[in-house]
C-alpha positions as CSV (number, residue, x, y, z in Angstrom):
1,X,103.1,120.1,94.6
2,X,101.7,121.5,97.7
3,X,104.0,122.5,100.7
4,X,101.9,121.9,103.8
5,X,103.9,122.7,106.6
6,X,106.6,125.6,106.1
7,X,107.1,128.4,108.4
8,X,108.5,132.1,107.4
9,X,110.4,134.2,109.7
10,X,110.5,137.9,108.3
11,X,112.5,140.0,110.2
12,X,110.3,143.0,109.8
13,X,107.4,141.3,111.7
14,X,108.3,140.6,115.8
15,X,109.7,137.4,117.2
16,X,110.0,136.2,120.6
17,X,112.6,133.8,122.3
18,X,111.4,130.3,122.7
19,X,113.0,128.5,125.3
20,X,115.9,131.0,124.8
21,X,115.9,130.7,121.2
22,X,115.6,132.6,118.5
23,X,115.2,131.7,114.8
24,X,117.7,133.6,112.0
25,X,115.1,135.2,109.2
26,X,113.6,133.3,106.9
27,X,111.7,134.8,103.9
28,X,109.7,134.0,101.6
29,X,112.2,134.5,98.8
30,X,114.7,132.6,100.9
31,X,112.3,129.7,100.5
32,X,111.4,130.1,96.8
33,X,115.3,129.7,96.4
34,X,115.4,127.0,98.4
35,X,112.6,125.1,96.5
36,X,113.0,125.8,93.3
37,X,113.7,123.0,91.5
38,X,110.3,121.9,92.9
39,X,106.8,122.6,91.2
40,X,105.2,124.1,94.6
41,X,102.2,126.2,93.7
42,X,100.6,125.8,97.1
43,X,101.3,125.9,100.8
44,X,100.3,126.1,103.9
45,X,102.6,128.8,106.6
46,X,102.4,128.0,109.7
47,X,102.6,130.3,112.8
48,X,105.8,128.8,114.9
49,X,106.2,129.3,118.8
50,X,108.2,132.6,118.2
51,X,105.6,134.3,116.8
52,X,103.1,133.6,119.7
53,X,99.2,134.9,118.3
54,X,100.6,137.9,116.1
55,X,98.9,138.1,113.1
56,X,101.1,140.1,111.4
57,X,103.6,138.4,109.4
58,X,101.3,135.8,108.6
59,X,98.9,138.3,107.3
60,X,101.9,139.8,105.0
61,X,103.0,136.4,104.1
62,X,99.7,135.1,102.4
63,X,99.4,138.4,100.4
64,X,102.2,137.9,99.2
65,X,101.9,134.2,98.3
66,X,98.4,134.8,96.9
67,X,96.3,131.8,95.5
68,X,97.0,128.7,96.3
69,X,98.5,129.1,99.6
70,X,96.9,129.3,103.0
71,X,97.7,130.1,107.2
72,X,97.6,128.1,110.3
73,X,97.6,130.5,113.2
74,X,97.6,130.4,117.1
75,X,95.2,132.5,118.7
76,X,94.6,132.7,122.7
77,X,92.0,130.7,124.2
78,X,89.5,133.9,124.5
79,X,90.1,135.2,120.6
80,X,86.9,137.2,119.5
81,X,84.5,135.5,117.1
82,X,85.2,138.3,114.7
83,X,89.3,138.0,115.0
84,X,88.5,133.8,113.5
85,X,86.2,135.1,110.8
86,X,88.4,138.0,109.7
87,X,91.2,135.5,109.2
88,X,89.5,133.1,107.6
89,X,88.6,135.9,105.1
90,X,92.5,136.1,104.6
91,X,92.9,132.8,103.8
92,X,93.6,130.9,107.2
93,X,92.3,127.5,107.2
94,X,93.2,126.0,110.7
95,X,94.7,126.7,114.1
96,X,97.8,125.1,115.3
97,X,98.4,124.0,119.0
98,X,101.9,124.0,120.1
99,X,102.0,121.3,123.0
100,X,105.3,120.4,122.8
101,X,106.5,124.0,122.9
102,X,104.2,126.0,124.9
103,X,101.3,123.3,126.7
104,X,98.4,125.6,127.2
105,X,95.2,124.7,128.9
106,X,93.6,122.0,127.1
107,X,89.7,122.4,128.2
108,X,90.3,126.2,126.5
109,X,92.3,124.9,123.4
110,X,89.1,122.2,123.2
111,X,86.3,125.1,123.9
112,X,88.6,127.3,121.0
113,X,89.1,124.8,118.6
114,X,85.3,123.6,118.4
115,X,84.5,127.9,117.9
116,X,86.9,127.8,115.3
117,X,85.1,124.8,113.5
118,X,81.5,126.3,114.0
119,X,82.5,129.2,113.1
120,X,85.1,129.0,109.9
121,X,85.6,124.9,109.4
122,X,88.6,124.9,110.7
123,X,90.5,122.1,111.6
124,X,93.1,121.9,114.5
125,X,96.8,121.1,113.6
126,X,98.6,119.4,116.9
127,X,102.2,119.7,117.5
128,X,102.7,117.0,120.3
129,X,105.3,115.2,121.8
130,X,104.7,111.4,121.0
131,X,104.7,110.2,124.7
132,X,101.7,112.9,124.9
133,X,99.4,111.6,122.3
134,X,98.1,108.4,124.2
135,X,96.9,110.1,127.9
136,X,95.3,113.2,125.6
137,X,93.8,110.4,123.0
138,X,90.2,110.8,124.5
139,X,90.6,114.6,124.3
140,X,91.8,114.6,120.8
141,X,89.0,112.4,119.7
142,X,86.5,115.2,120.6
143,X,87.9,117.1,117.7
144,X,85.9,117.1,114.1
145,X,89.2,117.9,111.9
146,X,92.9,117.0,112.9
147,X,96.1,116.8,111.8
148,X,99.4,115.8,113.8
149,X,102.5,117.5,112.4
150,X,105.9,115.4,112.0
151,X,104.5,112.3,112.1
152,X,103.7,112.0,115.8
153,X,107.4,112.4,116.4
154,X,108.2,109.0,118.1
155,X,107.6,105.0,117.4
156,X,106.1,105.1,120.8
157,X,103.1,107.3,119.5
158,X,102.5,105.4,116.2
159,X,99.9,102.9,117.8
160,X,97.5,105.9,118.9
161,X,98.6,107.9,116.0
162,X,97.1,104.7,113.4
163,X,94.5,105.0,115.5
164,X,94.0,108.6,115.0
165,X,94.0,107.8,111.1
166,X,91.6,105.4,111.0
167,X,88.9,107.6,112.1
168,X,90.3,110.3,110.0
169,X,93.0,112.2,111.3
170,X,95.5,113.5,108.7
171,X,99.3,113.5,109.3
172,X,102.2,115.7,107.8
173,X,104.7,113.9,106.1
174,X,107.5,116.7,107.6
175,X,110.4,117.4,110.2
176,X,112.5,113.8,108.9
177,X,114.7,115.6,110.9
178,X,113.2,116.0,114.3
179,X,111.7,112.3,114.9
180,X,112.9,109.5,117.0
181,X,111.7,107.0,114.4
182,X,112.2,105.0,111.5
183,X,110.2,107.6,108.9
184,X,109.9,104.8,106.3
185,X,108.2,102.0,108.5
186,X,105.7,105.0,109.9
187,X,105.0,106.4,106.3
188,X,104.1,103.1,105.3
189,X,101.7,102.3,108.5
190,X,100.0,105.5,108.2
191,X,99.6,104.8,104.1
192,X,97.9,101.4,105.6
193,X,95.4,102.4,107.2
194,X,94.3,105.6,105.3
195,X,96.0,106.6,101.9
196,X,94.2,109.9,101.9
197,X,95.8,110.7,105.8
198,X,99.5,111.8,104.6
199,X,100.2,115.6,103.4
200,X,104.2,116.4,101.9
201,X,105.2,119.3,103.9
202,X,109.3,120.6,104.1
203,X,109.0,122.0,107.7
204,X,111.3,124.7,106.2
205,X,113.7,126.5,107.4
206,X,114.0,123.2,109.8
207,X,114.5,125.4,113.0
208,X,116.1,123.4,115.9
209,X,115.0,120.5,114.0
210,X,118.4,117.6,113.7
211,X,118.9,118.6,110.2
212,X,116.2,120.8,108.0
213,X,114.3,119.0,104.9
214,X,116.6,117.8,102.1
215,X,115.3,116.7,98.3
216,X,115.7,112.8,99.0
217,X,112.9,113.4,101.8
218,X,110.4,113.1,98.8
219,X,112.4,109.9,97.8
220,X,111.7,108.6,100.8
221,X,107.6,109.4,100.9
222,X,107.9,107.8,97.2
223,X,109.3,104.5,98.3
224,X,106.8,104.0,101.1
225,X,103.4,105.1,99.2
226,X,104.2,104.0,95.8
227,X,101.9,105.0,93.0
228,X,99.9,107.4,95.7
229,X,102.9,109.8,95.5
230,X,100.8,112.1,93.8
231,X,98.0,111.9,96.5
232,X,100.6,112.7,99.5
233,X,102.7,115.8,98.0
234,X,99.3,117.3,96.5
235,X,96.0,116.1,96.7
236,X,95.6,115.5,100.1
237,X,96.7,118.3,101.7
238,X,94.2,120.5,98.9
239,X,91.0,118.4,99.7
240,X,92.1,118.8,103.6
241,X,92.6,122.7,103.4
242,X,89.6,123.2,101.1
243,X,91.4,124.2,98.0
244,X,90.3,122.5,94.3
245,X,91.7,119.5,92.6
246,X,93.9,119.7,90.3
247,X,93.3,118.0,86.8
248,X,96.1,116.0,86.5
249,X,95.0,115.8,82.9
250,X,95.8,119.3,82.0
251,X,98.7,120.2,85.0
252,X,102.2,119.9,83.8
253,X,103.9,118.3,80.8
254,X,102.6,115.0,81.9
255,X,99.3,113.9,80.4
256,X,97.1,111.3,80.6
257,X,98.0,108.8,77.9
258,X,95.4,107.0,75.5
259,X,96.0,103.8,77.2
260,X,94.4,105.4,80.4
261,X,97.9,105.2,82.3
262,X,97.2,107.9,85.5
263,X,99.1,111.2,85.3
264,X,102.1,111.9,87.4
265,X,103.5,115.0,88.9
266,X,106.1,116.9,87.2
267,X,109.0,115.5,89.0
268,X,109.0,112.1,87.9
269,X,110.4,109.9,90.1
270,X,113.4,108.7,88.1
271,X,114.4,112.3,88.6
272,X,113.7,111.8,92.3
273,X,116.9,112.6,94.5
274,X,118.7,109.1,95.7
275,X,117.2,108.1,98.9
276,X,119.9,108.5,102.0
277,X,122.1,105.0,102.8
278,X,119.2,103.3,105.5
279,X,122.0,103.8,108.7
280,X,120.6,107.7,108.5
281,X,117.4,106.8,110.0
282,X,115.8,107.1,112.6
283,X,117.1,110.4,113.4
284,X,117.4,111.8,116.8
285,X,116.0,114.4,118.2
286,X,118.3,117.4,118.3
287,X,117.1,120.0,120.5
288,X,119.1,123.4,121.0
């Protein structure tokens, strides 16, 4: 599996308060803990709105990971040519734009963003308010590689976000907990229009999100995209990020049968938490 939206908080790198908050450390041993049960051998960390542009921790936190894993940083509007291509030579693979945190100025963010792609390939991750996506649509459009994190966040986004999809966007299947929405109607509309468009990600540790992930979030991704499971908690996310395939022939205890059957992921999904009774969702959004 292939985590591809988690953030780490490590208390020896700096934080800053966001909108008077500040997170509780979260490591990276307080996530392998937290996921163990789980096959994750891959992942993308993603810089949050309390670590601003420090390089730092994120820096630390893919040595550590090693192979398999990869960054999404922020970086100011005027970051040096040199600063994109030394990170890229770390293993960072996108740049994440915190709208519904921090705004910014987005002729610079645009300007940056297409530097970023010339330069490295990199694609832009956009964490947006849903009411937000349809007035910045024509800007977003502009972009050659995008991904919107948490599903657009609202029902009222969903019609530009399809639309997004349909001429490639990619969308993380993350932050249940944060959306005004009903997750299994979007999963299945986004699966619609583009069954390579969804990537699994746990939005670990959850910050300020209504409740963090839980294991019957994969349940839910697995009743909405069906036999594709394995496409939205691996491949998709690996093909997006520029990491290879995995053989499914060879990964896991699971192999591909004489008959031809396709090869599954190593959690079968009769060993695939109970999905939550349906008056859970949608789920507000919980800000503190």
């Amino acid at each position: 599996m292939f985590d591809a939206h988690l953030h780490i908080f490590d208390p020896r790198f700096p934080l800053s308060e966001n909108e008077g908050y500040l997170p509780d450390p979260y490591t990276i041993a307080d996530y392998r803990k937290r996921m163990s049960r789980f096959d994750i051998d891959g992942g993308a960390v993603v810089s949050g709105s309390f670590q601003g542009t420090d390089q730092s921790y994120l820096m630390a936190a893919l040595a550590a990971l090693g192979e398999g894993w990869v960054g999404v940083t922020m970086l100011p509007v005027d970051a040096p040519d040199a600063q994109i291509i030394e990170l890229n030579r770390a293993g960072v693979r996108a740049i994440r734009f915190n709208l519904k945190r921090a705004g910014g100025d987005i002729v610079g963010l645009t300007m940056l963003a297409l530097r970023a792609y010339e330069l490295a390939g990199w694609h832009v991750e956009l964490y947006i308010d849903g009411s937000m996506l349809g007035s910045l649509e024509p800007v977003i459009t502009k972009l050659p590689k995008l991904s919107i994190d948490h599903l657009g966040m609202s029902d009222e986004c969903l019609p530009y976000l399809l639309n997004l999809v349909d001429r490639g966007a990619k969308v993380k299947a993350s932050g249940f907990g944060r959306v005004a929405m009903n997750v299994g109607v979007a999963l299945r509309k986004i699966h619609t229009v583009n069954p390579e468009a969804l990537m699994f990600g746990t939005d670990l540790p959850g910050t300020r999100a209504g409740r963090p992930f839980r294991d019957a979030d994969i349940s839910i991704i697995a009743d909405s995209v069906g036999a594709d499971l394995h496409r939205v908690l691996d491949d998709n996310a690996r093909a997006f990020y520029g990491l290879p395939a995995k053989d499914r022939a060879l990964a896991g205890p699971s192999r591909r049968k004489a008959s031809g059957e396709a090869p599954t992921l190593r959690l079968p999904r009769s060993q695939l938490p109970k999905t939550p009774p349906p008056d859970t969702l949608p789920l507000p959004i919980v800000e503190r």
